[in-house]
C-alpha positions in Angstrom: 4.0 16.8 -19.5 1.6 14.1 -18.5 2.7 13.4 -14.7 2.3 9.0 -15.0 3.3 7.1 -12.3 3.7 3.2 -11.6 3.6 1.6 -8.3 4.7 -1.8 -7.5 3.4 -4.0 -4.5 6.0 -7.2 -4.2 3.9 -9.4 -1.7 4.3 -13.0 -1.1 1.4 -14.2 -3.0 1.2 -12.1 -5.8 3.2 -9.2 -6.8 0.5 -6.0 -7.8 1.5 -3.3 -10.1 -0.6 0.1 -10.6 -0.3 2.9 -13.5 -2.3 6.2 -13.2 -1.7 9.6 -14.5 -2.6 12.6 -12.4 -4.4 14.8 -14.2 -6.5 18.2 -13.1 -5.6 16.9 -9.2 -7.5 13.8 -10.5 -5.6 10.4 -10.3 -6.5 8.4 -13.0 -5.8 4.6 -13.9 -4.5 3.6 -16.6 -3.7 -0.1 -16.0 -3.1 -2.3 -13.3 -1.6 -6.5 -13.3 -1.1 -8.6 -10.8 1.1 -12.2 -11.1 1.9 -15.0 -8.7 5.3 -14.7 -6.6 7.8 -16.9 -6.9 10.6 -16.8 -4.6 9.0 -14.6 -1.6 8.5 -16.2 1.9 7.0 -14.4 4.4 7.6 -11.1 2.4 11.3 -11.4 2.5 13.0 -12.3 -1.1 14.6 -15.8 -0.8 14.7 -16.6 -4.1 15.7 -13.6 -6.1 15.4 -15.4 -9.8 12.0 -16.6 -9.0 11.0 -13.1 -8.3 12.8 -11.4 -10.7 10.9 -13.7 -13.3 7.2 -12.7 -11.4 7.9 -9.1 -11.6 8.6 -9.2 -14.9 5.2 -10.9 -15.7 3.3 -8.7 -14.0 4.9 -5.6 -15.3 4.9 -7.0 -19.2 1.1 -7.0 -18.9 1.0 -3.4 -17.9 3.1 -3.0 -20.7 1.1 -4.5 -23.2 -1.9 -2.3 -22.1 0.1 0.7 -22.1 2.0 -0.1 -25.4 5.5 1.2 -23.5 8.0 0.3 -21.4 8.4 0.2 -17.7 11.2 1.8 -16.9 10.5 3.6 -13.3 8.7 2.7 -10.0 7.4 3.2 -6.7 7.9 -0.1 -4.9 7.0 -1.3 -1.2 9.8 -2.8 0.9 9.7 -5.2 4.1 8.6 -4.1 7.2 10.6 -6.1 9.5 12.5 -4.4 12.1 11.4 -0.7 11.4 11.7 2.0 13.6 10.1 5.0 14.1 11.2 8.2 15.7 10.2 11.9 16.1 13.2 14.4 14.7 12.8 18.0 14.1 15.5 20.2 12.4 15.5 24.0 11.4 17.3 26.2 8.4 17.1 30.2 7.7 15.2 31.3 5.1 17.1 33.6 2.6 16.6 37.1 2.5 15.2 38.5 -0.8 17.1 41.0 -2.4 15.9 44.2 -0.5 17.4 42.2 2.6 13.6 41.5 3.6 12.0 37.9 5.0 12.4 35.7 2.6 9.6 33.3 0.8 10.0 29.3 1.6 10.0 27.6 -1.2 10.1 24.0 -1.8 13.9 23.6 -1.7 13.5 25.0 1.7 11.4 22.4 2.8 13.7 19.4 1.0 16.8 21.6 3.3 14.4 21.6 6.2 13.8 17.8 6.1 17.4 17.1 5.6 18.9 18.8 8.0 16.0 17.0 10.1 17.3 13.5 9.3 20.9 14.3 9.0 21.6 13.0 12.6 19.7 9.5 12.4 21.6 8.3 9.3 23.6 5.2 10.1 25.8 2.3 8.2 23.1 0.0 9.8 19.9 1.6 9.2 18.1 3.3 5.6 16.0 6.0 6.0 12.5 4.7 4.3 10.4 8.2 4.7 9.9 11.5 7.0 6.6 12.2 7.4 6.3 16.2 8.7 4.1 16.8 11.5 3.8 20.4 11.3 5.9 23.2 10.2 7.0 26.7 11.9 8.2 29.9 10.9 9.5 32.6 13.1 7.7 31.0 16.4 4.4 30.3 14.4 3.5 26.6 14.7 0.9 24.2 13.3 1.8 24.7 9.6 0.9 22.5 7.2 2.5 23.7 4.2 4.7 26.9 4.3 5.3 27.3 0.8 4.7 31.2 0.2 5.2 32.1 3.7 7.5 34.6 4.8 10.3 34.8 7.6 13.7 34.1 8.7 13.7 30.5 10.6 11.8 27.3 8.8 11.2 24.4 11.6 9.8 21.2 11.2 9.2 18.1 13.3 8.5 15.1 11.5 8.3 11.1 12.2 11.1 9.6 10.6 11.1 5.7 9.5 14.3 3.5 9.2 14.5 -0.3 8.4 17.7 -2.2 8.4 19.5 -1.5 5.0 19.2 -5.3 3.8 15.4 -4.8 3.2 16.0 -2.1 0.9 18.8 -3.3 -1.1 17.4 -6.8 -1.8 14.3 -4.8 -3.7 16.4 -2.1 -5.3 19.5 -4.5 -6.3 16.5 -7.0 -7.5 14.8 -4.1 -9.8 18.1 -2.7 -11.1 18.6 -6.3 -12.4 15.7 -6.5 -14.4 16.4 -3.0 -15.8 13.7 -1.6 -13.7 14.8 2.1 -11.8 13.3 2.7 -8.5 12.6 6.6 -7.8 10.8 5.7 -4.3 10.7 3.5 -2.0 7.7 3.5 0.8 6.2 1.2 3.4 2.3 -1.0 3.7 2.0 1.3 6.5 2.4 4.4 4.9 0.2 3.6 1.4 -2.5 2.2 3.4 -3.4 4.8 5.3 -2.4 6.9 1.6 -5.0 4.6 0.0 -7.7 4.2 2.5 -8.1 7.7 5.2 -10.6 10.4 5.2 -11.3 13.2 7.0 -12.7 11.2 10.3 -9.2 9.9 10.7 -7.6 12.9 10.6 -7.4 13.5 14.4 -8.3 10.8 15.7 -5.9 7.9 17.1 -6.3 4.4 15.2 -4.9 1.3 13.5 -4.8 0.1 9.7 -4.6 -4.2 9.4 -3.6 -5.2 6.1 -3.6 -8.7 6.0 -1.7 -10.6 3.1 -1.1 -14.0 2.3 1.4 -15.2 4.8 2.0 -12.0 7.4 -0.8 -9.6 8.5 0.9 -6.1 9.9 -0.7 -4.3 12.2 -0.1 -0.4 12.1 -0.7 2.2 14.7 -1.5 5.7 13.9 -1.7 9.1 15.3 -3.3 11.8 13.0 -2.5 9.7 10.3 1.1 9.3 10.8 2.2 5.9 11.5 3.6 5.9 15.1 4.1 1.8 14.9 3.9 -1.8 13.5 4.4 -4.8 13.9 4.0 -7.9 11.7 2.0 -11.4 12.5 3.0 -14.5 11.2 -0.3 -15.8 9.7 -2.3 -14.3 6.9 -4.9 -15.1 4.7 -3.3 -18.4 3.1 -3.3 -20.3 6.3 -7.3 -20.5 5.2 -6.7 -21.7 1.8 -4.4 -24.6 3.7 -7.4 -25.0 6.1 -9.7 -25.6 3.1 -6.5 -28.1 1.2 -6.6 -30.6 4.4 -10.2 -30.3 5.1 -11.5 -31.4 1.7 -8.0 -33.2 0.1 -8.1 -30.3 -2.5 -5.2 -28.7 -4.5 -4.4 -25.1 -3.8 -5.9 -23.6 -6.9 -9.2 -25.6 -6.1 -8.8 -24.0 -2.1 -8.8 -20.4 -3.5 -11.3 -20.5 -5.7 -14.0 -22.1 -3.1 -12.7 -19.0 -0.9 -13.0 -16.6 -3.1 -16.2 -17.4 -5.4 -17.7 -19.6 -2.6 -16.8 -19.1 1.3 -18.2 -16.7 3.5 -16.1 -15.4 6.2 -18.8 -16.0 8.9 -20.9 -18.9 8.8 -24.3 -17.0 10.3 -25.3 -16.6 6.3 -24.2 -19.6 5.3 -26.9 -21.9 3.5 -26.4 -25.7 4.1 -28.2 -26.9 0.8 -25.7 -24.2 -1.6 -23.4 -26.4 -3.0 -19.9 -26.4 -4.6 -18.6 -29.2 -6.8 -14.9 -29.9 -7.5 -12.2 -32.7 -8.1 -9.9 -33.3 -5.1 -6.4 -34.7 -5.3 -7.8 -37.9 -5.6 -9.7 -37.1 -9.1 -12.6 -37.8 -6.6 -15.8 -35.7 -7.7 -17.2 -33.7 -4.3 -19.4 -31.4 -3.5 -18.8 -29.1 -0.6 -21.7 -27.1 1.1 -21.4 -23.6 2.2 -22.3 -23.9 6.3 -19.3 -26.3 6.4 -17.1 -24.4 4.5 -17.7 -20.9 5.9 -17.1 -22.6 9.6 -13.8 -24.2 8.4 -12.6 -20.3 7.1 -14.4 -18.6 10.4 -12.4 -20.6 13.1 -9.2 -19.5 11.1 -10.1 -15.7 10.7 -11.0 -15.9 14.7 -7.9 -17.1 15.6 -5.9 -14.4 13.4 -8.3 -11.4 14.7 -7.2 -13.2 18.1 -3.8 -12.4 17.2 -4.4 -8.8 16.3 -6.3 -8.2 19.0 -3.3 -8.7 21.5 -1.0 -7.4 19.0 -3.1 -3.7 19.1 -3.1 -4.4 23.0 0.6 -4.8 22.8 1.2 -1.5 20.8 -0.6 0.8 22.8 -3.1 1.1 25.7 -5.3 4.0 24.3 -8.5 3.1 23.2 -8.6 3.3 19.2 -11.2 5.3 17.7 -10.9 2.9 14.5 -9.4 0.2 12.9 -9.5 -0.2 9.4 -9.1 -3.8 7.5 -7.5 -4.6 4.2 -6.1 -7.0 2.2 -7.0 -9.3 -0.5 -9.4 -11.6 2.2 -10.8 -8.3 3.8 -13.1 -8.1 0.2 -14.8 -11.6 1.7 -18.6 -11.6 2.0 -19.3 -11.5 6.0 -15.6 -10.3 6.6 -17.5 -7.2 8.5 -19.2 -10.0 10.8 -15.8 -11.2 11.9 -14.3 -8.3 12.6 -17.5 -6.7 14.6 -17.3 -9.6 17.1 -13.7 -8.8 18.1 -13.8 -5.0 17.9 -17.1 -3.6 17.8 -18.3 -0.7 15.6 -14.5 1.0 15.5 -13.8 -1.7 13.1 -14.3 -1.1 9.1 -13.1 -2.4 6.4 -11.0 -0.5 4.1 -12.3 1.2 0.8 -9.7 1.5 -2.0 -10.9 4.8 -3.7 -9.8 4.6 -7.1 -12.8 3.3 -9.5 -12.3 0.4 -11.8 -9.6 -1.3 -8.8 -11.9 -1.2 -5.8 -9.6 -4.1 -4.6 -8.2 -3.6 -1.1 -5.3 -6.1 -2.5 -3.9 -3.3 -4.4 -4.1 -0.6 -1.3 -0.3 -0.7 -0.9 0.7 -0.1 -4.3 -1.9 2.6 -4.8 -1.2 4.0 -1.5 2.8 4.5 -2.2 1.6 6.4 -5.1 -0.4 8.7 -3.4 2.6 9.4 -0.5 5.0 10.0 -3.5 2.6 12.3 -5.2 1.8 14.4 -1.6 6.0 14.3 -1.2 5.9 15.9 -4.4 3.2 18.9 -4.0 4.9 19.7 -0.5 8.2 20.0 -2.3 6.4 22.1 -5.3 7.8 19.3 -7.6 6.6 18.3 -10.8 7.6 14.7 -12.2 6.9 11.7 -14.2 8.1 8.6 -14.8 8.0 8.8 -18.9 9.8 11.1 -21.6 7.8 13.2 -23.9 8.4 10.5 -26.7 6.5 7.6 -24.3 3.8 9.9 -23.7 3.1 10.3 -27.7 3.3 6.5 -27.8 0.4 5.6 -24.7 -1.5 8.2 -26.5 -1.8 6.2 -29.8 -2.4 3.1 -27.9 -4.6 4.9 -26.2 -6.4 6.3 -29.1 -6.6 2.7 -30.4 -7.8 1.2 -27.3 -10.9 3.7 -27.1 -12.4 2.7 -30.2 -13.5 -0.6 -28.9 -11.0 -3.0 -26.6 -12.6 -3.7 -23.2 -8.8 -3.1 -21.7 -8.2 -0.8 -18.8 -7.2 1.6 -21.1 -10.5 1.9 -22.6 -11.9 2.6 -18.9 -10.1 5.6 -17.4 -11.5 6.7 -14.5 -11.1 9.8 -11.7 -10.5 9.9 -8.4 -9.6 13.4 -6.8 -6.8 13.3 -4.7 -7.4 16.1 -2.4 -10.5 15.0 -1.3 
């Protein structure tokens, strides 16, 4: 069966939603949506109609490129309040039928893990993820992945996550009511270091930014296992209302001069390039883009400000790197900002998949990429659509190919071991 997958990103601006197949170890996309949220403040659901309606925009259009039904995802869930701890747990392995070692197997790792967790669970508290650190068997440590090993003791140690069980059930409950079944459920700090490490980061001790539209969470790492976070209350909108009271304009008008216009630092800014628009007023204006980039630069200082003595709060090691995403991380001069308040440890993120270099998608293509690792370490094999699904995105597919310009006409590779 083709192994398909859909992730969706619920954020306060816009909620993101990501298909791709794996294929050959190659994860390919097959469409991707995004629609404005309605009824999200500050990440949290406050409206649950509103976002119920949003969801279901953004997922129709997947749907229409797909030419099926939704049915399963992978879906982020708040960060507030999350707590990380190390647990470790051990199980025997069974004996083969000579009364030799016995082989681990995946179900020995899913045993291993859950005896690991089994003294953390609480009424209070959902467990989002356990992220292994290593394995052992019979006193050998450092394992990545025992499956085909032999002995008679499986350990692990692991990280385990837990977020109060409000912030899960307001996303699954929400899902369920739009007929939408949720198979995993991850964190921004897991799928973006999913989406965005490499091999530099493997050993090395860092932090991921992502910053969204009203909260920027800052996440610390170690190896690339989150060790903590911790969420800001400002993000990349607090420009777009920089740029509404500056120049009278309507939000839409605000983004737009951001987006197509602004720079993020003023220092390439030219005086005499000009943008003309219609304020509130019905007023015809013309902005130029020094003034401009200076309005977005004093706001981006202040938030890198913020992160600055957030990653100050979090830890006292010195970070070997600290990698930026985000929908306003893909800014022209964004790298100037953050070099003045970091240095050359400071990068911005690089979403790997081609055809959705976006780093406003990293979450949701991130949670894919945990789900599929969780998969290969358990030896499971899975997708989200029946046989009969797959015959139908094949004809559409077929259909698409011959000339539509959709994403479907455009798949592209991206291997995921690399």
């Amino acid at each position: 069966m083709k192994q398909v997958y859909t992730s969706i990103d619920i954020g306060s601006d816009t909620i993101k939603v990501v298909t791709c197949e794996l294929y050959k170890n190659k994860l390919n996309l097959l469409a991707a949506s995004k629609a404005k949220s309605e009824g999200i403040k500050r990440g949290l659901i406050v409206d649950p109609n509103k976002v119920a309606y949003s969801i279901k925009k953004a997922i129709y259009e997947v749907e229409t490129q797909l030419g099926i039904k939704v049915k399963k995802v992978i879906t982020n869930i708040p960060s507030y309040f999350n707590e990380f701890a190390m647990v470790s747990g051990e199980v025997e392995i069974a004996v083969d039928e000579f009364g030799n070692p016995g082989t681990v197997t995946g179900n020995d790792i899913s045993k291993v893990l859950q005896v690991a967790v089994k003294s953390k669970m609480t009424s209070a508290r959902e467990i989002v993820a356990i992220l292994p650190v290593d394995f052992q068997i019979d006193g050998v440590a450092g394992i990545v992945d025992p499956k085909g090993y032999t002995g008679s003791i499986l350990k692990v140690r692991g990280i385990i996550i837990t977020v109060p069980v409000k912030n899960v059930y307001s996303v699954l409950s929400l899902l369920e009511s739009i007929g939408i079944e949720t198979v995993e459920i991850s964190l921004s700090s897991i799928g973006d270091m999913y989406a965005l490490k490499d091999k530099f980061m493997n050993n090395k001790v860092g932090a991921i930014v992502n910053i969204g539209s009203e909260t920027t969470t800052v996440s610390l790492y170690n190896k690339t296992l989150p060790l903590k976070s911790s969420i800001i209350q400002l993000g990349g909108s607090s420009v777009d209302n920089d740029l509404m009271y500056m120049y009278k304009l309507d939000k839409e008008s605000a983004i737009k001069i951001k987006e197509r216009f602004a720079l993020a630092h003023k220092m390439n800014a030219n005086v005499g390039d000009l943008y003309e628009c219609i304020n509130i007023n019905g007023e015809s204006i013309k902005v130029n883009q020094y003034e401009v980039s200076e309005v977005v630069q004093a706001r981006l200082e202040e938030l890198m400000g913020l992160v600055k003595q957030e990653i100050e709060i979090l830890t006292n090691r010195e970070l070997e790197y600290i990698v930026f995403t985000g929908g306003i991380s893909n800014m022209h001069n964004f790298n100037e900002i953050i070099g003045a308040f970091f240095g050359t440890c400071a990068i911005i993120g690089n979403v790997k998949i081609v055809g959705l270099r976006n780093n406003k998608y990293s979450t949701a293509i991130g949670n894919m990429m945990y789900f599929i690792n969780k998969l290969e370490l358990k030896g499971k094999n899975y997708s989200m659509l029946s046989r009969s699904e797959e015959e139908e995105m094949s004809s559409v597919k077929r259909n698409i190919a011959s000339g539509s310009e959709t994403m479907l006409g455009k798949v592209f590779g991206y291997f995921f071991n690399e």
